[in-house]
Backbone as CSV, one residue per row, in Angstrom:
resi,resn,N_x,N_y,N_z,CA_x,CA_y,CA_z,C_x,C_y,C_z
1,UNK,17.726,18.274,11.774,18.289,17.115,12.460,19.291,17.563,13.510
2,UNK,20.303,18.642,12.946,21.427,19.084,14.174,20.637,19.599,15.626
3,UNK,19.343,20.350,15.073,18.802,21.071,16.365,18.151,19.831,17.248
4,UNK,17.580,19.133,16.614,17.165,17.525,17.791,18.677,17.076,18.502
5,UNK,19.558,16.990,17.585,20.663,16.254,18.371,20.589,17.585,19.417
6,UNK,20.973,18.575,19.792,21.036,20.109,20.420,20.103,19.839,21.445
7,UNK,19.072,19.455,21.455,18.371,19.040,22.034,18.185,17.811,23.401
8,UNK,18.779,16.979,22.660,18.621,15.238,23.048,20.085,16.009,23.886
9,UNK,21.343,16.225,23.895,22.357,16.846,24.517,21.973,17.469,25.648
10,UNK,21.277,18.363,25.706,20.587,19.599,26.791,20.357,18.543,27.677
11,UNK,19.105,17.228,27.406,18.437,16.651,28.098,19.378,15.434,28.874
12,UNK,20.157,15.210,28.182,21.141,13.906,28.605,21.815,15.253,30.103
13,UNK,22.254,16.518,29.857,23.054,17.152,30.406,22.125,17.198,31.552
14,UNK,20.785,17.606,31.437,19.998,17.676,32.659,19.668,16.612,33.723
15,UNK,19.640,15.636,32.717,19.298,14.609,33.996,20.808,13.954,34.791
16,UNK,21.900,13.995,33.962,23.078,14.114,34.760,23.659,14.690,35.917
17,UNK,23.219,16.110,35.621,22.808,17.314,36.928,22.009,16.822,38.054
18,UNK,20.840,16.319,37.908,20.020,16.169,38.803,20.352,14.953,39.297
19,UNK,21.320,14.246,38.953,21.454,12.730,39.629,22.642,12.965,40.291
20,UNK,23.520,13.557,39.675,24.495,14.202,41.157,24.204,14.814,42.279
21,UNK,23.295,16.039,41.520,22.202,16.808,42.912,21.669,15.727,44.054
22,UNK,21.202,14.817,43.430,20.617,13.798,44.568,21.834,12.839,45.286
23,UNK,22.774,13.034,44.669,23.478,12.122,45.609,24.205,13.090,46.608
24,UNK,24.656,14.053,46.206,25.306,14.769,47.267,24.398,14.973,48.500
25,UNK,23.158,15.151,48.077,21.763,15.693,49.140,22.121,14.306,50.324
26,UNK,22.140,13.226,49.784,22.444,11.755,50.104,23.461,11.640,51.368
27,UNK,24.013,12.458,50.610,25.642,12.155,51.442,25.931,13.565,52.337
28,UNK,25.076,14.578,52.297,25.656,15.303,53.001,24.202,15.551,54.297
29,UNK,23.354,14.470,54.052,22.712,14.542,55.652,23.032,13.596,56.535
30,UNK,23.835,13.521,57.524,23.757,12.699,58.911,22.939,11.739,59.132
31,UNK,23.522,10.548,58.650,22.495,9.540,59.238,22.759,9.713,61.115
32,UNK,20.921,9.631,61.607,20.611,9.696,62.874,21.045,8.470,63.403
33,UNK,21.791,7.703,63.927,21.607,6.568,64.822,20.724,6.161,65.718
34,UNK,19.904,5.578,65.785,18.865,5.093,66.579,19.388,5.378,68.102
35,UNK,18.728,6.488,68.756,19.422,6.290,70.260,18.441,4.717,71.070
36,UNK,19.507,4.388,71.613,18.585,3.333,72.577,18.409,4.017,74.246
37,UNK,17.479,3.771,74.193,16.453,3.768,75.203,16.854,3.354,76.555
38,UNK,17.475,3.905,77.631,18.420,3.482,78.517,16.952,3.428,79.771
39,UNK,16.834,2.492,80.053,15.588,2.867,81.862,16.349,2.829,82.777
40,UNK,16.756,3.688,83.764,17.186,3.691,84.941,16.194,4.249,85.942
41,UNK,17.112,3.672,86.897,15.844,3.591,88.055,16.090,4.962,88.365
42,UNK,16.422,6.265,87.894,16.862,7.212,88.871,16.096,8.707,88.133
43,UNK,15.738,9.475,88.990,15.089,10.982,88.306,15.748,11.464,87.326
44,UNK,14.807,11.633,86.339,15.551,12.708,84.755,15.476,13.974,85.220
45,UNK,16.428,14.484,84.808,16.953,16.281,84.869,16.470,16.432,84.098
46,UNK,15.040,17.488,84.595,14.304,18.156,83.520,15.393,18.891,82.819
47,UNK,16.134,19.684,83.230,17.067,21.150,82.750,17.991,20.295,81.574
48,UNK,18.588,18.588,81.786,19.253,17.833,80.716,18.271,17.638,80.063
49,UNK,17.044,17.586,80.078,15.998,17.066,79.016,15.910,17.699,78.064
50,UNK,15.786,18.817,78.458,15.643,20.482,77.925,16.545,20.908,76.869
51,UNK,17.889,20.117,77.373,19.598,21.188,76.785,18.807,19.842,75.354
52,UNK,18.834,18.791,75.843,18.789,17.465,74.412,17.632,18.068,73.394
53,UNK,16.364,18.413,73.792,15.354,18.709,72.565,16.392,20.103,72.093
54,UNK,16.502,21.107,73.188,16.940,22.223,72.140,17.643,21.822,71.303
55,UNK,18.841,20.664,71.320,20.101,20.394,70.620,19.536,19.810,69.328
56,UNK,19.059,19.068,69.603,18.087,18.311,68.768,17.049,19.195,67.393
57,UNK,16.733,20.292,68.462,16.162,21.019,67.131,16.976,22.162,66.226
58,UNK,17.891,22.148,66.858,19.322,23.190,66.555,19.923,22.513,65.575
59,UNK,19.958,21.041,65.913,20.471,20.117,64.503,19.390,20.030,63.266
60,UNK,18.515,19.601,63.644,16.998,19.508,62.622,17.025,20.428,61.738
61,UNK,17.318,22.172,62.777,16.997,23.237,61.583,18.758,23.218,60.744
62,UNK,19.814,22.902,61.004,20.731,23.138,60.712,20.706,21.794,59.558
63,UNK,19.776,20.575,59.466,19.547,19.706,58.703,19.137,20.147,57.409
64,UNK,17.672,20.995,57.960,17.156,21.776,56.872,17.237,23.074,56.412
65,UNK,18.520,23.665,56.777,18.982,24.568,56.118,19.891,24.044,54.824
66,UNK,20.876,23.228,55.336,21.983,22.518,54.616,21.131,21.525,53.525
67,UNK,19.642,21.087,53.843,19.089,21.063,52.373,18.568,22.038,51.610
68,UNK,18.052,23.222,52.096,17.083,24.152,51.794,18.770,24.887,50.479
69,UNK,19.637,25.243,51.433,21.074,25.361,50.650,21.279,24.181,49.251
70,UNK,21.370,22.961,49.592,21.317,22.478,48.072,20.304,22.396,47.529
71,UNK,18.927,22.885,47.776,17.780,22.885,46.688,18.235,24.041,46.101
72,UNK,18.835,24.904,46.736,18.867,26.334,45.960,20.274,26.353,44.895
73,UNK,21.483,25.488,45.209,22.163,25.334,44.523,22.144,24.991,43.690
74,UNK,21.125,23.409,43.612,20.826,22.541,42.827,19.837,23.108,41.679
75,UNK,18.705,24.346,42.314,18.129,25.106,41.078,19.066,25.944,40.657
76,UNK,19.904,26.581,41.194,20.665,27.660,40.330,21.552,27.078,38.966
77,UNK,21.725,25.706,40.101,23.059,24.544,38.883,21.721,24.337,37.627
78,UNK,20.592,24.529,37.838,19.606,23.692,36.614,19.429,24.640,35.876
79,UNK,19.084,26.359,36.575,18.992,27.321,35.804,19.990,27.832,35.001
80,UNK,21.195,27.324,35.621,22.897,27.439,34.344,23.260,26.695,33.770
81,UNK,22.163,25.530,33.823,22.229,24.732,32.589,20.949,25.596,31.553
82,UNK,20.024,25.033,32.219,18.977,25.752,31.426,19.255,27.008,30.277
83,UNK,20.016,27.771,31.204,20.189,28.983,30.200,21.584,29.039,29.395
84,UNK,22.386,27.973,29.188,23.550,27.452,28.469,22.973,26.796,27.414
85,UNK,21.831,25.988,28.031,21.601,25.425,26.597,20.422,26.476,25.927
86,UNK,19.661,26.917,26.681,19.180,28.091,25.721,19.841,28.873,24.959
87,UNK,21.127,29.679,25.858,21.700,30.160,24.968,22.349,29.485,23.733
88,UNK,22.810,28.831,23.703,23.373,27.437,22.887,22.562,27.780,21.960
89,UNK,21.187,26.949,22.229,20.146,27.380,21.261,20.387,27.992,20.017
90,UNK,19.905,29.365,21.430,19.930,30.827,20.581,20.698,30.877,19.503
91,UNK,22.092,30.855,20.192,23.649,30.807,18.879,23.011,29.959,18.050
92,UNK,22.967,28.632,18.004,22.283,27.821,16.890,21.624,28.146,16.029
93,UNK,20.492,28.786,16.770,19.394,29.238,15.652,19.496,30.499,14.925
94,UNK,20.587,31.776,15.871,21.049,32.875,15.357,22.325,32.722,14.025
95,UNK,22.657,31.360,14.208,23.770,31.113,13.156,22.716,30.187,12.283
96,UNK,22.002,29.646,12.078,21.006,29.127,11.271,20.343,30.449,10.286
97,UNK,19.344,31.435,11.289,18.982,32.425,10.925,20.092,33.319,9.684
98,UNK,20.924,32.780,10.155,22.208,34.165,9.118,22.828,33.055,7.978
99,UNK,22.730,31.963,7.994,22.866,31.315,6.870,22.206,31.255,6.351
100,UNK,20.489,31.252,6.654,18.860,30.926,6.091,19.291,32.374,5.229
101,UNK,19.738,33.758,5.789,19.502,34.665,5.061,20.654,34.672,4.227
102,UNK,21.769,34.762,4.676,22.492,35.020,3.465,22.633,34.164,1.957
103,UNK,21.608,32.823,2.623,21.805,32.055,1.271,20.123,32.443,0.508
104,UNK,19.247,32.752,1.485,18.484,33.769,0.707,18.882,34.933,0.190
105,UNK,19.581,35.870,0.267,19.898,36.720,-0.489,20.708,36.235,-1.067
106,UNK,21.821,35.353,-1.263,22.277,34.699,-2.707,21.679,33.994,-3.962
107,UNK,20.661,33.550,-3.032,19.598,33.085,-4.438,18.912,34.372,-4.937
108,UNK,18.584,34.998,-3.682,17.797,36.357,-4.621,18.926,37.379,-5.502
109,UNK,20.040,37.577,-5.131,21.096,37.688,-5.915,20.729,36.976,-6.919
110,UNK,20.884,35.753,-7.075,21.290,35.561,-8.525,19.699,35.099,-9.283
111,UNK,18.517,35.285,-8.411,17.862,35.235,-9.308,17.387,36.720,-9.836
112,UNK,18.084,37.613,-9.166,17.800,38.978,-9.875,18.640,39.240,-10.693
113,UNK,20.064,38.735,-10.582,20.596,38.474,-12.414,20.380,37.693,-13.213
114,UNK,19.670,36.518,-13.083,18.732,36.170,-13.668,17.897,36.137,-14.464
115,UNK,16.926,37.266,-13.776,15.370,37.898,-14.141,16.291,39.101,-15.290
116,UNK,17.050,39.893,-14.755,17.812,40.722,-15.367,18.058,39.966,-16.736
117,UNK,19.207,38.938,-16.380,19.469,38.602,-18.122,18.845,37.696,-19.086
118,UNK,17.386,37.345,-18.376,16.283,36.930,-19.133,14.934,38.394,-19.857
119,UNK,15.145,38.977,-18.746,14.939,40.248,-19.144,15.226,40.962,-20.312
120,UNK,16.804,41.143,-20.150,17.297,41.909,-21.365,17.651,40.916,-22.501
121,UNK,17.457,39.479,-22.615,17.259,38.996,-23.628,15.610,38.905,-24.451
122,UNK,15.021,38.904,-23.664,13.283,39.236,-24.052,13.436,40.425,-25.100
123,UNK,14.345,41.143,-24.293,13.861,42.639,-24.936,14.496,42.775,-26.177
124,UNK,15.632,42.198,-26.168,16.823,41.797,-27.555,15.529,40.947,-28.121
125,UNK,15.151,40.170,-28.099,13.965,39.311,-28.918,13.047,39.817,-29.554
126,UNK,12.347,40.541,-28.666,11.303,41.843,-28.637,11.757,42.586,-29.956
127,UNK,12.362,43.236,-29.221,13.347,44.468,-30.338,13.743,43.299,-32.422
128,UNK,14.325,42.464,-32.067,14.483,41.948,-33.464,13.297,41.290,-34.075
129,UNK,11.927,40.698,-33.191,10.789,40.469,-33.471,9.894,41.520,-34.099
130,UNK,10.492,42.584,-33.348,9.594,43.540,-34.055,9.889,44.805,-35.240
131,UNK,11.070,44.287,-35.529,12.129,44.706,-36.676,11.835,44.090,-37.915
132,UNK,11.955,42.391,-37.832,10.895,41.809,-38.323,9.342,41.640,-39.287
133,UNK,8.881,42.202,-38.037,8.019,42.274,-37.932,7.688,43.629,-38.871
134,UNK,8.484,44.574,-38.518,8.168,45.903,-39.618,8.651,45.844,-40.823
135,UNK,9.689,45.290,-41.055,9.864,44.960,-42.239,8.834,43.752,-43.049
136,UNK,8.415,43.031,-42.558,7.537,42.231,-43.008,6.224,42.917,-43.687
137,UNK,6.132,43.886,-42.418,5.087,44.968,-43.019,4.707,45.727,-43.199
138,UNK,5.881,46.586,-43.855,6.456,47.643,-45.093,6.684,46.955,-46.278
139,UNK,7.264,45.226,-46.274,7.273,44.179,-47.492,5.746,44.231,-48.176
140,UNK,4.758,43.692,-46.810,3.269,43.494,-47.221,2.581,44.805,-47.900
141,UNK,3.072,45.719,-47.154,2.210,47.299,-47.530,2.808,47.721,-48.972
142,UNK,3.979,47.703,-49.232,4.224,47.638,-50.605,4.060,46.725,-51.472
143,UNK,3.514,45.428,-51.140,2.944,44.566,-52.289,1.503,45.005,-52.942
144,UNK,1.034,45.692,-51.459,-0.672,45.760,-51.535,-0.630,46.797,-52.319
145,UNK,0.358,47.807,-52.400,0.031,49.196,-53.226,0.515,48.926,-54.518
146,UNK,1.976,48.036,-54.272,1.764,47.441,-56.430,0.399,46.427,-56.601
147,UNK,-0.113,45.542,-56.042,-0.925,45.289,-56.872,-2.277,45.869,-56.356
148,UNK,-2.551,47.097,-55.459,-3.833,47.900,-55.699,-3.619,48.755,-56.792
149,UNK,-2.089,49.403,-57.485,-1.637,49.856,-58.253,-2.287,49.481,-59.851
150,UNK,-1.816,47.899,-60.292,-1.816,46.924,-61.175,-3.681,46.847,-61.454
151,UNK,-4.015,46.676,-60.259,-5.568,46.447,-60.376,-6.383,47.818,-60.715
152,UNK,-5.995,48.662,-60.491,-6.543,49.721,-60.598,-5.748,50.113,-62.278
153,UNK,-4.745,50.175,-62.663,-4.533,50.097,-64.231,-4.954,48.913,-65.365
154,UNK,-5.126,47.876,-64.349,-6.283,46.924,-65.175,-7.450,47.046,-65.377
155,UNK,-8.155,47.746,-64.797,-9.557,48.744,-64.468,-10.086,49.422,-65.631
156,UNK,-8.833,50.266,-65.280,-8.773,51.458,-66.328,-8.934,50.946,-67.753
157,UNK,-7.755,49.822,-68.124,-7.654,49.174,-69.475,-8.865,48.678,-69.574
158,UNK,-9.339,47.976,-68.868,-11.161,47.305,-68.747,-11.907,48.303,-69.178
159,UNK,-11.790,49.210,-68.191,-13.012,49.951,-67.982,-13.083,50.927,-70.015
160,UNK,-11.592,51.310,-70.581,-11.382,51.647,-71.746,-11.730,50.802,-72.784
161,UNK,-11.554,49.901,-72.444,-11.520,48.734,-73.467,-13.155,48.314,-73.873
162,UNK,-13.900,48.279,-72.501,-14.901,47.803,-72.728,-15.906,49.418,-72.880
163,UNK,-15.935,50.953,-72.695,-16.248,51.631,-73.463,-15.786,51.808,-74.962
164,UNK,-14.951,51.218,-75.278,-14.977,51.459,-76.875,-15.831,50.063,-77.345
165,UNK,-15.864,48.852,-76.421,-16.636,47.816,-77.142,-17.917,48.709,-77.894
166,UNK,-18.596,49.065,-76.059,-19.709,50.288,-75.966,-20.160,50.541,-76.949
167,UNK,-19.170,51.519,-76.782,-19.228,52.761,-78.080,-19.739,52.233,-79.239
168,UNK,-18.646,50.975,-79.924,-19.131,50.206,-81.326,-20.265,50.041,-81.270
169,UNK,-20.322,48.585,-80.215,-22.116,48.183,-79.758,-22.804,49.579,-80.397
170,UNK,-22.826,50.414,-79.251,-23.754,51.502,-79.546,-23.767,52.353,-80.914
171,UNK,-22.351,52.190,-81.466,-22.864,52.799,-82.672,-23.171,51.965,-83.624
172,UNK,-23.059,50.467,-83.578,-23.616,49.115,-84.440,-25.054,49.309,-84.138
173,UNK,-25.406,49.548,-83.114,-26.636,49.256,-82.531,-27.769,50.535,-83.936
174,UNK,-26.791,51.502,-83.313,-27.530,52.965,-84.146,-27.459,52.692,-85.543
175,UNK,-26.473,52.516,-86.235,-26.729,52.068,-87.544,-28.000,50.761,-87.808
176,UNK,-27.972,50.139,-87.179,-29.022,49.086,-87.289,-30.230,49.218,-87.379
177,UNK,-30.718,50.129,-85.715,-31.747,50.902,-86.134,-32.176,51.672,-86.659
178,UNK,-31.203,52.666,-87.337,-31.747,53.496,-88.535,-31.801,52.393,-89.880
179,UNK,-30.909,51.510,-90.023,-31.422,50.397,-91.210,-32.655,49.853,-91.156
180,UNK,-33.111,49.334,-89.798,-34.554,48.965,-89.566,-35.309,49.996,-89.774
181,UNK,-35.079,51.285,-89.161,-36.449,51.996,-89.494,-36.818,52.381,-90.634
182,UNK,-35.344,52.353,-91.719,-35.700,53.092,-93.285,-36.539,51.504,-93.659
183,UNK,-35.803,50.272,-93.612,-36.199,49.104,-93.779,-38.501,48.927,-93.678
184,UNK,-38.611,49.581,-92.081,-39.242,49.644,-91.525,-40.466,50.618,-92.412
185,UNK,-39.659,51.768,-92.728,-40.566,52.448,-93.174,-40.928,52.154,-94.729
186,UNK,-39.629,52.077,-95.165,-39.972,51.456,-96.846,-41.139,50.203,-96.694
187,UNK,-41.261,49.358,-95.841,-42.161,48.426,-95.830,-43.719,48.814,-95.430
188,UNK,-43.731,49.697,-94.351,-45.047,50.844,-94.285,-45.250,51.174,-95.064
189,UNK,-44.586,51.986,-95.758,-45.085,52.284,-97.098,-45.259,51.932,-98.502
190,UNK,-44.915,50.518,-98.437,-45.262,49.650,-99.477,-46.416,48.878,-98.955
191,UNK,-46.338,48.413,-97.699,-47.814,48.029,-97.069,-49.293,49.014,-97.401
192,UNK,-48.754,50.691,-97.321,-49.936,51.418,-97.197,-50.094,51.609,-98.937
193,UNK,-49.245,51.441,-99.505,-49.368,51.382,-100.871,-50.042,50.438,-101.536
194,UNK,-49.959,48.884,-101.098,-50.284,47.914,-101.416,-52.046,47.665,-100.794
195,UNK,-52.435,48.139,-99.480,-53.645,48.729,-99.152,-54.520,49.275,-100.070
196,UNK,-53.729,50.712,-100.425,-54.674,51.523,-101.180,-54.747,51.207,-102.588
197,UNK,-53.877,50.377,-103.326,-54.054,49.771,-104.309,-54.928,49.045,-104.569
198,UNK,-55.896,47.837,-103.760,-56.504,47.494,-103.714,-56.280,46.057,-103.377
199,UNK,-55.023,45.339,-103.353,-55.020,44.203,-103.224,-55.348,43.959,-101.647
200,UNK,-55.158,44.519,-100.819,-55.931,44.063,-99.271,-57.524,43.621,-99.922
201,UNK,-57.961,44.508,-100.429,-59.572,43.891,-100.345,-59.442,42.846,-101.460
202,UNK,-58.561,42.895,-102.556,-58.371,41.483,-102.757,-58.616,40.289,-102.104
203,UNK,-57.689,40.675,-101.525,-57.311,39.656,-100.194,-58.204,39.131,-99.531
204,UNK,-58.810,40.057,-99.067,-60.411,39.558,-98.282,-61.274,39.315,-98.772
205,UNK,-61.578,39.883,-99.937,-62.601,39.090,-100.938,-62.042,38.171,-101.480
206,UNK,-61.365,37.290,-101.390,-61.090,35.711,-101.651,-61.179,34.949,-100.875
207,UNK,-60.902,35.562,-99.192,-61.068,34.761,-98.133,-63.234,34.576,-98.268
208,UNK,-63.875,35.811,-98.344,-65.060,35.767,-97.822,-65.617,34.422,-98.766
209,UNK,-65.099,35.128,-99.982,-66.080,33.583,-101.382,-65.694,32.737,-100.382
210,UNK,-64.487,32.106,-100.548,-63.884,30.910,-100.062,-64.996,30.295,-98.727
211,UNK,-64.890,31.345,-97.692,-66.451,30.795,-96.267,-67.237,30.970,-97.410
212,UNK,-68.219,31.969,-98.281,-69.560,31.749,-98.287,-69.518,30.165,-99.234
213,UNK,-68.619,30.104,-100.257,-69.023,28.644,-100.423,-68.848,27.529,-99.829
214,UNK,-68.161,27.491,-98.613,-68.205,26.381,-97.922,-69.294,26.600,-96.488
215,UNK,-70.025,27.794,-96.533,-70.996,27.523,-95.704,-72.263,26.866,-96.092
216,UNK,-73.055,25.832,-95.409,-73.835,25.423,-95.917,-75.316,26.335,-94.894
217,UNK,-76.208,26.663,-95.359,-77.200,27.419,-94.891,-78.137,26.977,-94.397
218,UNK,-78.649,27.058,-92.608,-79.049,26.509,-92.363,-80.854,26.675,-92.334
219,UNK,-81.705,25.087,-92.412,-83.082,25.335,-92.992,-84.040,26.382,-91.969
220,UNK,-84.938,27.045,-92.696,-85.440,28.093,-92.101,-85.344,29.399,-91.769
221,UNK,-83.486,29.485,-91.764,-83.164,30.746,-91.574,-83.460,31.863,-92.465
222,UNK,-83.181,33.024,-91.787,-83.504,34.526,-92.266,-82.842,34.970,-93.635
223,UNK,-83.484,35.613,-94.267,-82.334,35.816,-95.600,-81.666,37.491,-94.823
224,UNK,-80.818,38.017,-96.039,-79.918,38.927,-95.612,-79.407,38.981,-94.118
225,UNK,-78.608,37.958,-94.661,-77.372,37.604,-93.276,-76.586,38.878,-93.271
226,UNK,-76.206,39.447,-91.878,-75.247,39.932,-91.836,-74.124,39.993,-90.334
227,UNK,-73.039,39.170,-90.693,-72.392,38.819,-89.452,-71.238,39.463,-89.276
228,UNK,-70.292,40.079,-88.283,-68.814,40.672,-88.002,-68.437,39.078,-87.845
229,UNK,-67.456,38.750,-88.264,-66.597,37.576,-88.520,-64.821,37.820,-87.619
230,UNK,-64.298,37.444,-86.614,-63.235,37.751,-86.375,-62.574,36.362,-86.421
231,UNK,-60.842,36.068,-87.448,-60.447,35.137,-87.428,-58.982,35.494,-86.976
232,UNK,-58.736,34.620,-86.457,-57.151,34.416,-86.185,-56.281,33.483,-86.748
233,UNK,-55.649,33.804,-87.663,-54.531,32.935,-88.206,-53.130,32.936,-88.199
234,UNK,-52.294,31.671,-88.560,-51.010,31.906,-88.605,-50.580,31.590,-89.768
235,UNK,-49.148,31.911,-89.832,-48.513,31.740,-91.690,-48.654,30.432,-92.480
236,UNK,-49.220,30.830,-93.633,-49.836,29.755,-94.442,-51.447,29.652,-94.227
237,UNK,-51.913,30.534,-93.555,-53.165,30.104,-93.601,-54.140,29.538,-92.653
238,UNK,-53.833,28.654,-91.983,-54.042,27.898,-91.060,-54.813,28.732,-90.214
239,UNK,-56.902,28.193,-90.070,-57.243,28.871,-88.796,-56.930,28.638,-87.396
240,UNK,-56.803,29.507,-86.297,-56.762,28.927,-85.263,-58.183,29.245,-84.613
241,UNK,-58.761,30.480,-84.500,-60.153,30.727,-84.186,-60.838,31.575,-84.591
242,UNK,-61.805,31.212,-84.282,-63.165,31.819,-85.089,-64.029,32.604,-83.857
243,UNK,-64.475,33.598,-83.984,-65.113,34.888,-83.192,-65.738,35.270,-84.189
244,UNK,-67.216,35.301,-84.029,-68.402,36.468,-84.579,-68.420,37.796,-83.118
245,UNK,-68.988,38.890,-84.129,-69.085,40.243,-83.204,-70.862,40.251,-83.738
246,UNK,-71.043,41.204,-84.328,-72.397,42.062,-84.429,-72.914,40.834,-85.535
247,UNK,-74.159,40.637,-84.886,-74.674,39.530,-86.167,-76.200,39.438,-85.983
248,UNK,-76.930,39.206,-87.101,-78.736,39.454,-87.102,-79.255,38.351,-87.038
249,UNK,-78.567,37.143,-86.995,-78.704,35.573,-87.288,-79.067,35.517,-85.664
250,UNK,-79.764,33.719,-85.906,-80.487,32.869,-85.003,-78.642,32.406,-84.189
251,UNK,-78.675,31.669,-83.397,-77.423,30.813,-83.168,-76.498,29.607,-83.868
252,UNK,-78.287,29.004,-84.685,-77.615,28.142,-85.672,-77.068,28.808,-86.717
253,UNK,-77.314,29.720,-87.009,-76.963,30.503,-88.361,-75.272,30.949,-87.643
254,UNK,-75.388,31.348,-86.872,-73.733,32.022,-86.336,-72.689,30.527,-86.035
255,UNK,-73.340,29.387,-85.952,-72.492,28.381,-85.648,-72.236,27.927,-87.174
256,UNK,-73.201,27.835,-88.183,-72.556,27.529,-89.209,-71.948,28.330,-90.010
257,UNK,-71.859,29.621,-89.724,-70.745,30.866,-90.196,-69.191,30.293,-89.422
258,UNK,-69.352,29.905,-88.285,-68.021,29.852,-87.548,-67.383,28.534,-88.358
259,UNK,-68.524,27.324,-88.901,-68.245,26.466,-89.161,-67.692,26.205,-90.535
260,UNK,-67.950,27.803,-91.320,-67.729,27.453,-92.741,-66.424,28.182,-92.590
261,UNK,-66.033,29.186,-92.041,-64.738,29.298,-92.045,-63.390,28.223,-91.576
262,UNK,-63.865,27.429,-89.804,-62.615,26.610,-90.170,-62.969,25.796,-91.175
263,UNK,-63.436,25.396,-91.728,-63.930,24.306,-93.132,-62.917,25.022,-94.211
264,UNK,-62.767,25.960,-94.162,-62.067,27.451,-95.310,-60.552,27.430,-94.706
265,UNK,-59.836,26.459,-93.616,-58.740,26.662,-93.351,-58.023,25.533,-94.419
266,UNK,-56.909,25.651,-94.879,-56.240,27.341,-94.544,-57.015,28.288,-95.605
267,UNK,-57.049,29.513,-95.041,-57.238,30.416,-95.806,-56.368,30.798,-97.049
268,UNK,-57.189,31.559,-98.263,-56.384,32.274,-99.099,-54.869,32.831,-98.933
269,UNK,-54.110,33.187,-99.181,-52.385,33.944,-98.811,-52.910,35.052,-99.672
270,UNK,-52.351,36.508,-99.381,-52.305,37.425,-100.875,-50.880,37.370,-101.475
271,UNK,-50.930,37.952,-102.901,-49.988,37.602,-103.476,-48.763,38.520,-102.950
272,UNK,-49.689,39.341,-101.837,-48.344,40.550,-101.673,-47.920,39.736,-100.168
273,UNK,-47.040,39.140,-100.016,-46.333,38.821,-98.603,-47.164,40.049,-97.345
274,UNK,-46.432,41.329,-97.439,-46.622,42.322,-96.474,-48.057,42.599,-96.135
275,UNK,-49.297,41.864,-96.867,-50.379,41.880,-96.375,-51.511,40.832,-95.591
276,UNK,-50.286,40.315,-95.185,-50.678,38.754,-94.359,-51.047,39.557,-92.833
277,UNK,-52.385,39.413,-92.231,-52.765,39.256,-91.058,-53.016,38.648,-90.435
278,UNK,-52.039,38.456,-88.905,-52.664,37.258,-87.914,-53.926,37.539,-87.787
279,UNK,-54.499,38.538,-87.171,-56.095,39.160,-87.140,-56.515,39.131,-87.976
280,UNK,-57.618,38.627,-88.559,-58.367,39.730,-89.686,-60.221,40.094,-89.048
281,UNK,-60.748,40.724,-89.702,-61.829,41.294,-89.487,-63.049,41.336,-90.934
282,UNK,-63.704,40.709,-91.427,-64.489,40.602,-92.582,-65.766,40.741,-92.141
283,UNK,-66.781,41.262,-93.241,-68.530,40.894,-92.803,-69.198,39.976,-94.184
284,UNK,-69.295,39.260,-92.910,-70.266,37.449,-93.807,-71.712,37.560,-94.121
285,UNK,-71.560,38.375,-95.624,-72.783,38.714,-95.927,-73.221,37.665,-97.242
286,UNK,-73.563,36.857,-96.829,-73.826,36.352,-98.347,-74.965,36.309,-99.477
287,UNK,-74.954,36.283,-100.382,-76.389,36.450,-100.981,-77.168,35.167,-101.412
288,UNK,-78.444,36.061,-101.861,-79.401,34.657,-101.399,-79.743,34.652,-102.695
């Protein structure tokens, strides 16, 4: 705003200049008086005619010197304004320029103490953040090693604890199976005893009567039957199926062999428990 007023001043100053310039120009040429025009009856002196134009142009140029003189005054007066208020200016803007800077370098002054004591508070922050921060985790790193510590002696107690279960297991286990196998074998060998004694064929010769009297024989057939008989049963007796193998019979003859055994369910039991077979194997020979 000051440099417009600086301005609007210069211009008020100039046209002030130039309106004096014009009046003096005004006032310092000779008004010509109209000569009047005299006719006489009598001869003009060329040689007076002569002295009047020279005079005449002796004034003219002495007219336009004495302006040619205030145009040149009148520019020199515009060019010492001109360069007053330039210089003016100048000062203006050279005293502008040095306030623009020095109050820039006061702000940059103080924003470089500033930056500085935001700076060295960061770093104070920094520094106790990360103090913090290490202690937090030297806190954490020693929790993790008592309880990787804890877990790893709970392990151990586990891992002890549950080899001696083991161990028992395994030596419960071993006693057991040597109880089963004496168990095991005492029963083999009351089985192979009870075999060679004779009650197995007991056994099966009660099952065979039992089919041949409930087979009924069918008309026409062959005498001296002789059939492989395979039965499958479960405890108590109970058939579940009937299979012939090698047999000399027609088909009807092998269907009413199959038929007189389930008819025969349940089968006989022997009196010895240990000689009960899910399988058995007999030949259905009956007589005629």
């Amino acid at each position: 705003m000051q440099e417009y007023w600086g301005w609007l001043i210069v211009a008020l100053v100039l046209h002030v200049i130039f309106a004096m310039a014009f009046a003096l120009s005004t006032f310092s040429v000779p008004r010509q008086m109209p000569q009047q025009l005299t006719v006489k009856a009598e001869l003009i002196d060329e040689t007076k005619t002569k002295s009047a134009q020279e005079a005449r142009a002796r004034q003219q140029r002495k007219i336009e010197q004495q302006r040619e003189r205030e145009q040149r005054q009148k520019a020199a007066q515009q060019r010492r304004v001109k360069a007053d208020a330039e210089q003016k200016i100048k000062a203006d803007n050279a005293r502008k320029a040095e306030a623009k800077a020095r109050d820039l370098a006061e702000a940059k002054a103080a924003a470089t103490a500033q930056l500085d004591a935001e700076r060295k508070a960061k770093a104070e922050s920094d520094r106790k953040a990360k103090a913090e921060s290490d202690r937090k985790a030297k806190a954490e790193s020693d929790r993790k090693a008592k309880a990787e510590s804890d877990r790893k002696a709970k392990l151990e107690a586990e891992r002890k604890a549950r080899a001696d279960a083991e161990q028992k297991i395994a030596d419960a286990a071993a006693a057991r199976r040597e109880s089963e196998l004496a168990a095991s074998m005492a029963a083999e060998e009351q089985l192979i005893a009870a075999r060679t004694s004779g009650e197995l064929a007991e056994y099966i010769a009660l099952i065979k009567q039992r089919v041949e009297r409930n087979w009924v024989k069918p008309s026409g057939s062959a005498s001296a039957i002789e059939c492989e008989v395979y039965v499958s049963q479960i405890p108590g007796g109970e058939v579940v199926v009937v299979k012939t193998g090698r047999c000399n019979a027609d088909p009807a003859v092998i269907r009413s062999v199959e038929a007189a055994v389930y008819k025969s369910s349940p089968l006989p039991v022997p009196s010895n428990p240990r000689l009960f077979e899910r399988n058995l194997r007999f030949m259905f020979k009956p007589q005629d």
